[in-house]
SEMITI-352321 format. One line per field, with one value per residue (C-alpha): residue number from 1; residue in one letter; chain; x, y, z. Coordinates in nm, 2 decimals. Example, Ala and Ser with C-alpha at 12.3 -4.5 7.8 and 13.67 -1.06 7.14 Angstrom:
num (1,2)
residuo (A,S)
cadena (A,A)
u (1.23,1.37)
v (-0.45,-0.11)
w (0.78,0.71)
end
This chain:
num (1,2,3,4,5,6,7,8,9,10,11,12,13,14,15,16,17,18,19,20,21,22,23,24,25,26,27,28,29,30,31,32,33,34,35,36,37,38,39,40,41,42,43,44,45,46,47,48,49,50,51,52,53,54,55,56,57,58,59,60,61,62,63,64,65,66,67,68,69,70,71,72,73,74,75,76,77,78,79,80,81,82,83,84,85,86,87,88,89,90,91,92,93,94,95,96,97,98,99,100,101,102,103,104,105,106,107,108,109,110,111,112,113,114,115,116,117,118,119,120,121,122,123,124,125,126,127,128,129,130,131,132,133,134,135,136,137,138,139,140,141,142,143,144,145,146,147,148,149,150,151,152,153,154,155,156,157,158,159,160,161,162,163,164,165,166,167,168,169,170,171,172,173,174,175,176,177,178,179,180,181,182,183,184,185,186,187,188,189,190,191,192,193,194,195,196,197,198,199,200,201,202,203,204,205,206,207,208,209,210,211,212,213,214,215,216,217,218,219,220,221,222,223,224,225,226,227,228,229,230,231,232,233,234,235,236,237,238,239,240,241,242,243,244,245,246,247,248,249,250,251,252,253,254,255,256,257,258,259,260,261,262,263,264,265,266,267,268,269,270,271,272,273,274,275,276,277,278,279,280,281,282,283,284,285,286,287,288,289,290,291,292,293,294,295,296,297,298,299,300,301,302,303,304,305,306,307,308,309,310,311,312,313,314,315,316,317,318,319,320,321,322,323,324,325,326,327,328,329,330,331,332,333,334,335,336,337,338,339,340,341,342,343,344,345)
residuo (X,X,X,X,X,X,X,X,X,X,X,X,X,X,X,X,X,X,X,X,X,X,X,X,X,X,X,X,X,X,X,X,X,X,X,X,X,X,X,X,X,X,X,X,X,X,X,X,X,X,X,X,X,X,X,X,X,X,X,X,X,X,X,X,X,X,X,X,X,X,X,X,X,X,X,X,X,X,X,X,X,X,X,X,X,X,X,X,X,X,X,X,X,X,X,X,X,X,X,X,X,X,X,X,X,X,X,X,X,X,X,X,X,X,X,X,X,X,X,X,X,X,X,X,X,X,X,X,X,X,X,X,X,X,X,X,X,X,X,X,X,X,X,X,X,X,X,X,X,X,X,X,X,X,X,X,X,X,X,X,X,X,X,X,X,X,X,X,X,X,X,X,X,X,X,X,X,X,X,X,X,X,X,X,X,X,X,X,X,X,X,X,X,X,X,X,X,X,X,X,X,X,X,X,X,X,X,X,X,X,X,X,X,X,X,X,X,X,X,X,X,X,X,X,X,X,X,X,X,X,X,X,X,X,X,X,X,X,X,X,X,X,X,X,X,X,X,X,X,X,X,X,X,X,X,X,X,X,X,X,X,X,X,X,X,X,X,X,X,X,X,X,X,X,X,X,X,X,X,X,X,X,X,X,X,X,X,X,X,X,X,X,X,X,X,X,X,X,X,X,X,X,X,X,X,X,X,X,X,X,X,X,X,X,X,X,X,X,X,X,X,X,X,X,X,X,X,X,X,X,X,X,X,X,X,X,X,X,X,X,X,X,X,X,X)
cadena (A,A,A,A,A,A,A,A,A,A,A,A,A,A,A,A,A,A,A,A,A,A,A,A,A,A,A,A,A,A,A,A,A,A,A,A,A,A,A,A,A,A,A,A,A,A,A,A,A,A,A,A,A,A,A,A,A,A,A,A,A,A,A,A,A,A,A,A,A,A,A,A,A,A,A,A,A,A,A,A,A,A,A,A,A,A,A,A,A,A,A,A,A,A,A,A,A,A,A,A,A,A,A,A,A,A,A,A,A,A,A,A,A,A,A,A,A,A,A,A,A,A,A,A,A,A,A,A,A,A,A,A,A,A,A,A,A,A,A,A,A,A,A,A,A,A,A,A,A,A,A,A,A,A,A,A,A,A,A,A,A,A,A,A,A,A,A,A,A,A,A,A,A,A,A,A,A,A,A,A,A,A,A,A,A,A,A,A,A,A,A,A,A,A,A,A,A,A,A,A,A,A,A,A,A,A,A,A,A,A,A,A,A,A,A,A,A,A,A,A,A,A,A,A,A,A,A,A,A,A,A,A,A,A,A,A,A,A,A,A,A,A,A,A,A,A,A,A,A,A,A,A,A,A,A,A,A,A,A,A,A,A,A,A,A,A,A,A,A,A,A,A,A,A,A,A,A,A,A,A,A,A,A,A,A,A,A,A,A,A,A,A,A,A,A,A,A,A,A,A,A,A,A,A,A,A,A,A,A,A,A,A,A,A,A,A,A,A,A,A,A,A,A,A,A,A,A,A,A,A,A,A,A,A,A,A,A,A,A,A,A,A,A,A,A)
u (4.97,4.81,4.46,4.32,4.00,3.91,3.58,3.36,3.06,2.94,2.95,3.25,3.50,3.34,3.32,3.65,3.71,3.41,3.47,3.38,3.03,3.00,2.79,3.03,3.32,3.51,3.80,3.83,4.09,4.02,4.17,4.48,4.49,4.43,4.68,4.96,4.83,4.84,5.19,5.30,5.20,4.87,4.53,4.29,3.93,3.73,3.36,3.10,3.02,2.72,2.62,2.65,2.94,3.28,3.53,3.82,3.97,4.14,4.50,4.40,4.10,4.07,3.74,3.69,3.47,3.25,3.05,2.69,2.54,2.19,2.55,2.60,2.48,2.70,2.74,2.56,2.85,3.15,3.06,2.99,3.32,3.54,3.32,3.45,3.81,3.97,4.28,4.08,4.22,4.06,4.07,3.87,3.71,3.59,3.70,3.37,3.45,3.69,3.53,3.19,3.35,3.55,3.23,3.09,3.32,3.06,2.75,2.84,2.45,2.33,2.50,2.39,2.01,2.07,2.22,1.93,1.59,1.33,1.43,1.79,1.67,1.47,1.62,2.00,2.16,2.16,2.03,1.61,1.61,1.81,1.90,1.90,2.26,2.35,2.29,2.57,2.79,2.73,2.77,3.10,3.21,3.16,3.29,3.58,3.63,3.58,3.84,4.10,4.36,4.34,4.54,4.40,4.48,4.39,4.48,4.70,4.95,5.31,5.38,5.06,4.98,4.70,4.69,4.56,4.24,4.24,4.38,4.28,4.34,4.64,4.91,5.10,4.85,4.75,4.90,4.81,4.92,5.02,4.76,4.89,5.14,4.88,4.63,4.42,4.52,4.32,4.44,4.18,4.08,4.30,4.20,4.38,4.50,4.53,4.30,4.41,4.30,3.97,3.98,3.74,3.74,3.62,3.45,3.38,3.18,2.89,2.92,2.77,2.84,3.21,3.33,3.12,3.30,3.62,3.49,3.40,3.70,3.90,3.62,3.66,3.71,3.70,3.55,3.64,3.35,3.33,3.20,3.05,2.95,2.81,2.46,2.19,1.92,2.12,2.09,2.45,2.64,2.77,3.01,3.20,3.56,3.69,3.48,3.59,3.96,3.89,3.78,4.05,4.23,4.05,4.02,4.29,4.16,4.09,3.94,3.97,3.74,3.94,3.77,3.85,4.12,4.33,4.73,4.65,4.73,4.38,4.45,4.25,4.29,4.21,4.55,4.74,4.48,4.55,4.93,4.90,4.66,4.92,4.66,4.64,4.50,4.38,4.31,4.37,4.69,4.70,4.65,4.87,5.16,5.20,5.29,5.52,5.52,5.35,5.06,5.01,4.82,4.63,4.31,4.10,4.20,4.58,4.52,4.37,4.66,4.90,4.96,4.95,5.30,5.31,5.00,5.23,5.48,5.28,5.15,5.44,5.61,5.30,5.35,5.71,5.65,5.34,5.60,5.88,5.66,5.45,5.67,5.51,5.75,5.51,5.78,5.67,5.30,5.39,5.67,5.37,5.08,5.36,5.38,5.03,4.97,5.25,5.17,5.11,4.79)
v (4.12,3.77,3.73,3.50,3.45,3.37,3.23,2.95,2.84,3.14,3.48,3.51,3.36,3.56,3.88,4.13,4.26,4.05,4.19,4.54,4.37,4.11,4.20,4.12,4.24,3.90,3.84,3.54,3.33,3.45,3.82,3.67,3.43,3.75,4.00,3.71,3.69,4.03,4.09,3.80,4.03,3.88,4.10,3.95,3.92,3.77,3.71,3.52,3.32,3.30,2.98,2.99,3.25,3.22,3.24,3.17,3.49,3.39,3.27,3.08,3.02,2.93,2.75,2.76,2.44,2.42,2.16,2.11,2.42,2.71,2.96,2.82,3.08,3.07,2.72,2.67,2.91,2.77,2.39,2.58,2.73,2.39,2.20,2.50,2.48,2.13,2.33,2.50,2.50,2.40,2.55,2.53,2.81,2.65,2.40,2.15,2.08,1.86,1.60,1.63,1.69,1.33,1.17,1.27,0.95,0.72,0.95,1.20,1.12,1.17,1.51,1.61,1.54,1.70,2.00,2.09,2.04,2.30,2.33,2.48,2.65,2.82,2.90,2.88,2.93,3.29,3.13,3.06,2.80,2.50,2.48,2.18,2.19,2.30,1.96,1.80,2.03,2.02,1.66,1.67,1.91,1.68,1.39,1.61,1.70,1.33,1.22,1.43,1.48,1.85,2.07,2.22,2.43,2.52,2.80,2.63,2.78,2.66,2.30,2.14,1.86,1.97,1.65,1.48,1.67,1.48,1.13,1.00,1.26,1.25,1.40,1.55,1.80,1.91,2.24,2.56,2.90,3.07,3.29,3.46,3.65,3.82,3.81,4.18,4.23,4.44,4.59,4.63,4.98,5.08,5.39,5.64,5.44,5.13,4.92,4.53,4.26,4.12,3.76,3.61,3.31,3.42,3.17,3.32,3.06,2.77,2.47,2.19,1.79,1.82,2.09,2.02,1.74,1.95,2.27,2.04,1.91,2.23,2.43,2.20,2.37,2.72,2.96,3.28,3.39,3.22,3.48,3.32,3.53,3.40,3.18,3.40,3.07,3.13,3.50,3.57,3.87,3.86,4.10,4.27,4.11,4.45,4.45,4.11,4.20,4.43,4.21,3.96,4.26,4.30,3.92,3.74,3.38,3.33,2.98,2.79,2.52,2.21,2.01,1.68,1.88,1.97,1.88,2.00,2.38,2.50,2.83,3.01,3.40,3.35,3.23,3.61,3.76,3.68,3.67,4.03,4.15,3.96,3.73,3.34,3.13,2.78,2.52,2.17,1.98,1.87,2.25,2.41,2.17,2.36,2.68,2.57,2.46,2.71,2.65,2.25,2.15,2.47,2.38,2.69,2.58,2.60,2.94,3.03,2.88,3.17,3.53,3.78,3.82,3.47,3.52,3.79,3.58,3.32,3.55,3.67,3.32,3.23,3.53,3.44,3.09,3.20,3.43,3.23,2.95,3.17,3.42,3.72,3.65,3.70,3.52,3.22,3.26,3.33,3.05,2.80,3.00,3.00,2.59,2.60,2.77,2.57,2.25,2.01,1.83)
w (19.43,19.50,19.60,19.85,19.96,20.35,20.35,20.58,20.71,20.94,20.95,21.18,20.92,20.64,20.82,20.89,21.18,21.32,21.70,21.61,21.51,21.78,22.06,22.31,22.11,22.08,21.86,21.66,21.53,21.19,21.26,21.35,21.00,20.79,20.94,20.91,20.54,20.51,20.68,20.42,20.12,20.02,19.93,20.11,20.03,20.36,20.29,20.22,19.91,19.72,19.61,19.21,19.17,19.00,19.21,19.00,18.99,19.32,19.32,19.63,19.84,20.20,20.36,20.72,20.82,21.09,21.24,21.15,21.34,21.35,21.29,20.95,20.80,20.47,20.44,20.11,19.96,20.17,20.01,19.70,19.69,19.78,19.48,19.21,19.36,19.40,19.54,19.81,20.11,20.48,20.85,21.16,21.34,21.65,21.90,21.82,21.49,21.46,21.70,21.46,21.14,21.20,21.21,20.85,20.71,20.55,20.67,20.36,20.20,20.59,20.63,20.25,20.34,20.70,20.55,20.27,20.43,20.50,20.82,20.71,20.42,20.62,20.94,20.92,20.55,20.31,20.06,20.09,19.85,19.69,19.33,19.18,19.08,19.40,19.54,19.34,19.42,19.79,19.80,19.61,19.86,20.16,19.98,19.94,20.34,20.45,20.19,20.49,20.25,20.23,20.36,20.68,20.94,21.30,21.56,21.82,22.08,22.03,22.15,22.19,21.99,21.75,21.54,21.78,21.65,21.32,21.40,21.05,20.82,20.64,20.93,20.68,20.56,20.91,21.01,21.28,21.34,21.61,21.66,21.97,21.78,21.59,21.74,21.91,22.23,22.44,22.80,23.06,23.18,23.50,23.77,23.85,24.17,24.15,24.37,24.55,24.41,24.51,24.71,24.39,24.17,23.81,23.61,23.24,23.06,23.11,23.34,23.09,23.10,22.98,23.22,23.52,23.65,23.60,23.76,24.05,24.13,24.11,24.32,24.61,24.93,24.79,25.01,24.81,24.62,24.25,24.01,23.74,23.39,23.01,23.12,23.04,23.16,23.51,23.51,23.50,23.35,23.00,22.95,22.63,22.63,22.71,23.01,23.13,23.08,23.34,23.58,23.49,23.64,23.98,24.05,24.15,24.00,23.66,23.58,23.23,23.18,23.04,22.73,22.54,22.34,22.64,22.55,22.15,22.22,22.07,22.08,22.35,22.46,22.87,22.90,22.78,22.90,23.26,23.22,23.10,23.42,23.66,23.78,23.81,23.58,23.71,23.42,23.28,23.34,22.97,22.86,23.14,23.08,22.73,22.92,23.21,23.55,23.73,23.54,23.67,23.96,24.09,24.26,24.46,24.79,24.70,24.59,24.88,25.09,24.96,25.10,24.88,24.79,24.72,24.47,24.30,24.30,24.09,23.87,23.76,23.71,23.53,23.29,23.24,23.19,22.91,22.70,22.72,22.55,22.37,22.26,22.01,21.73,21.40,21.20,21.37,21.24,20.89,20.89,20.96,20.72,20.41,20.48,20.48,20.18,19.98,20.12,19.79,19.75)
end
């Protein structure tokens, strides 16, 4: 059997089955990369890498990149490992990166120096000191990401256009998965008898410059209560994920902030998470448009406009409209992974 190694810059891409140690239980786009690898035959070794270590033992070796962050807690290995395998392959973890990451062209000797002062050493990376050795290596590494001729992938629902995310990197090397398909899905605790509804927006996640202005303008006119949960500064809730799917369940508006990568189909689990409670999600144009028609042009107040059976009614085309674009067919996501994997440098 072959052996891959799934590695990257924090603990969530080195790390299997990182819900079950999150405090909040949240399921990354990683657990849906290594089952498809799995399904596809591969013995998968995700974890971190110590700067200094052989890792040629591995038939292949895949580095999840992220961008410059206090979570980069294994980044010394992750550059470590690209600079001891040329044929290392790249993939993004978080929705950030690629907007930074696109920035390090010509700044490589700025990121190096950013990347190995005290500061880092000493608050962010494994490691509590820098080789001198190391330094080399970690600059060849970042020469070798701002090159963007690597293969790299990203999770992205089906029909978005995800290489929007890397305009300059070589567009036949960038790839995504359909992470839907394999990814955990988790069904929200239910009583005995089933309650209505509640008449309440829910807003899981913190209002900051790039959503406000979309939060805003969807909010307008709503009078039904706006539950909002994640900002500890602002007192609010945070709940586990398995605690929020239930009150996806009870609320009959589910909010999506939309970001400067609405329209690429980063891959987001709010969107079959509400289709699966039967309640309406309200998001971005750009990202809705992916799904289907009843996801475009939902503000608050035309929610609150509807009777209830035409609420179900929504719902339900929504849920439609998100599996007949979406649909769980894992051959999809191994399709993609296998021309990742064999994609020629």
């Amino acid at each position: 059997m072959k052996k891959i190694l799934v590695t990257g810059f924090t603990r969530a891409s080195c790390t299997r089955n990182f819900h079950e140690k999150s405090q909040i239980g949240l399921c990354t786009a990683h657990y849906s990369f290594v089952e498809a690898l799995e399904a596809l035959g591969w013995e998968v070794d995700q974890r971190p890498v110590t700067a200094g270590e052989d890792i040629s033992k591995y038939d292949k070796v895949v580095v999840f990149l992220m961008h410059i962050s206090p979570y980069n807690t294994h980044m010394y290995g992750a550059l470590w490992a690209i600079s001891q395998r040329p044929d290392a392959l790249f993939a993004i973890e978080d929705w950030q990166s690629p907007k930074n990451i696109n920035t390090w062209v010509g700044k490589e000797d700025k990121i190096l120096e950013s990347i190995t002062n005290d500061y880092y050493i000493n608050n962010v990376v494994a490691e509590k000191e820098l080789r001198p050795e190391w330094n080399d290596a970690f600059g060849r590494a970042i020469r070798s990401i701002t090159k963007q001729k690597t293969p790299i992938t990203l999770p992205a629902h089906l029909g978005g256009d995800f290489k929007m995310l890397f305009p300059n990197w070589d567009e036949s090397k960038v790839f995504s998965w359909h992470a839907s398909a394999y990814t955990l899905h988790r069904e929200p605790s239910r009583s005995l008898f089933a309650e209505p509804k509640e008449f309440v927006f829910n807003f899981a996640g913190l209002i900051q410059s790039e959503t406000e202005k979309w939060f805003n303008k969807v909010t307008d006119g709503a009078t039904w209560q706006i539950m909002q949960y994640g900002s500890k500064s602002k007192k609010q809730k945070r709940l586990t994920e398995q605690e929020m799917m239930s009150k996806f369940n009870d609320h009959w508006g589910i909010l999506m902030a939309g970001y400067w990568h609405a329209g690429s189909g980063w891959w987001r689990a709010r969107p079959q998470q509400t289709a699966d409670v039967g309640s309406i999600l309200i998001c971005e144009d750009k990202e809705g448009a992916i799904f289907g028609e009843p996801y475009l042009g939902l503000t608050c107040a035309k929610i609150e406009e509807m009777s209830v059976p035409e609420l179900s009614q929504l719902a339900l085309n929504q849920k439609e409209a998100y599996y007949d674009s979406q649909p769980m067919d894992k051959s999809i996501t191994e399709r993609q992974i296998m021309e990742y994997l064999e994609c020629e440098f």
